[in-house]
C-alpha positions as CSV (number, residue, x, y, z in Angstrom):
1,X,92.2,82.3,109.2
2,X,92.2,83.4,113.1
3,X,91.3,86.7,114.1
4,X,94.7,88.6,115.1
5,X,95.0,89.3,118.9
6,X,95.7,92.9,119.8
7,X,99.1,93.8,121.7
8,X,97.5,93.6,124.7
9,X,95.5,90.4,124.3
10,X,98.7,88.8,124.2
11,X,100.5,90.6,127.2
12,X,97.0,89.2,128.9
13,X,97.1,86.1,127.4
14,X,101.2,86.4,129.0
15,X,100.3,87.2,132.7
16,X,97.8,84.8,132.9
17,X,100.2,82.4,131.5
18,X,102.6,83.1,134.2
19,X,99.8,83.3,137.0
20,X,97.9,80.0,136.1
21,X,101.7,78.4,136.6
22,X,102.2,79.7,139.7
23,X,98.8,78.9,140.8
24,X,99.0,75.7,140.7
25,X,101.7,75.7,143.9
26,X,99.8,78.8,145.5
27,X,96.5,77.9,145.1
28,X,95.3,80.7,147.2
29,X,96.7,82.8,144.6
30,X,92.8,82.1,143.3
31,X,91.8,84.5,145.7
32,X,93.7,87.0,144.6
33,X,92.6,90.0,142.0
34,X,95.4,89.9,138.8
35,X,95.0,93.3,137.1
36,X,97.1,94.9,134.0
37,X,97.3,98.5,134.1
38,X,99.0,100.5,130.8
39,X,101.0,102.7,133.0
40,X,101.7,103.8,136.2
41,X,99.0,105.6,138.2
42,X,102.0,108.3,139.6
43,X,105.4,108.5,139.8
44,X,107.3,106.0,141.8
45,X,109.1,108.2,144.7
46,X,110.1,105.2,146.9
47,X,113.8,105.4,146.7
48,X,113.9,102.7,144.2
49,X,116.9,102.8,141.6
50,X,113.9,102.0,139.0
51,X,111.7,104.6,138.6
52,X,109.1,103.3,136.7
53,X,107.8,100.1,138.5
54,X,107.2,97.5,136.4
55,X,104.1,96.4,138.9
56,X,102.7,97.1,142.3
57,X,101.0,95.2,145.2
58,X,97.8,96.5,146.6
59,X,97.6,94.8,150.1
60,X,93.8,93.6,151.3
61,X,91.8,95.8,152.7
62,X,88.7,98.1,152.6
63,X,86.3,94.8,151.6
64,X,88.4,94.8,148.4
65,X,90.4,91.5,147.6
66,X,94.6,92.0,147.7
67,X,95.6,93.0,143.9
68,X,98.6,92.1,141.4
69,X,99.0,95.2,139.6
70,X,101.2,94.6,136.5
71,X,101.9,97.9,134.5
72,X,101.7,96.9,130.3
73,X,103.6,99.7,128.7
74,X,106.9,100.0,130.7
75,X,106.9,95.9,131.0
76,X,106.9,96.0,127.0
77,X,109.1,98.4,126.5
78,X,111.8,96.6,129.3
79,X,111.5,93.8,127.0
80,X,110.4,94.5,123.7
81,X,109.6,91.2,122.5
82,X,109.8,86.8,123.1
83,X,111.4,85.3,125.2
84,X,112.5,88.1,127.3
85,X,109.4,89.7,127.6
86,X,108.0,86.4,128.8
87,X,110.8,86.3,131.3
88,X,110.3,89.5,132.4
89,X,106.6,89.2,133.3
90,X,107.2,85.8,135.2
91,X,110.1,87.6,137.1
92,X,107.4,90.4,137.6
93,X,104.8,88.1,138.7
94,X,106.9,86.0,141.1
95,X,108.2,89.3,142.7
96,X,104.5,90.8,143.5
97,X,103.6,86.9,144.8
98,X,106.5,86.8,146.9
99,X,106.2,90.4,148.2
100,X,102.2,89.1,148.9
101,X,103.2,85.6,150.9
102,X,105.9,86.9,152.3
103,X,108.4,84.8,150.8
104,X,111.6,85.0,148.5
105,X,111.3,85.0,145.3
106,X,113.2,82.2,144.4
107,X,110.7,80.0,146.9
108,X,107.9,81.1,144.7
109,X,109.6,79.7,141.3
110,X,113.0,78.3,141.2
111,X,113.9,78.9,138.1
112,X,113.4,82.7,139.3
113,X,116.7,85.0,137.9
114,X,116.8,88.4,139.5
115,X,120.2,89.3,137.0
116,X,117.5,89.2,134.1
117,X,116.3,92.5,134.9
């Protein structure tokens, strides 16, 4: 019988999913450190409507690599569960790598769907 993955095994197991995939078009994406925080390190007080960010971008800089920050615990509870938790974290990931390349997120993954949220 296989060992049970913890919660956040499989929220890892999730991003990396949704990394890998995009990956293979951006594959200087490599080069860039994917992280998974639980929460937030501070409130978000950048005039967004949302104001618990679901992830963050930490540009280059400092010898340090660029970063994909996604934050765990408002992520899962935005989606609870499935499908639209998968959703969610693709739509999450595609945002921070668009935000990164400068690009739109629907040029990152076409089957990107902003009205998710």
């Amino acid at each position: 019988m296989p060992i049970s993955r913890s919660r956040a095994a499989r929220f890892d197991e999730l991003v990396l999913s949704s990394v890998e995939r995009i990956e293979r078009a951006y594959p200087e994406l490599a080069d860039i450190e994917i992280r998974v925080e639980e929460v937030p390190l501070r409130e978000r007080r950048d005039g967004s409507p949302d104001p618990i960010p679901l992830g963050r971008l930490r540009p280059a800089g400092d010898g340090e690599p660029a970063a994909l920050i996604l934050h765990r615990r408002p992520l899962e509870l935005r989606a609870p569960a499935g499908t639209e938790r998968e959703d969610l974290v693709n739509d999450t990931v595609t945002e921070l790598v668009a935000e990164l390349f400068g690009l739109s997120p629907a040029q990152i993954d076409p089957d990107y769907d902003p009205r998710r949220d």
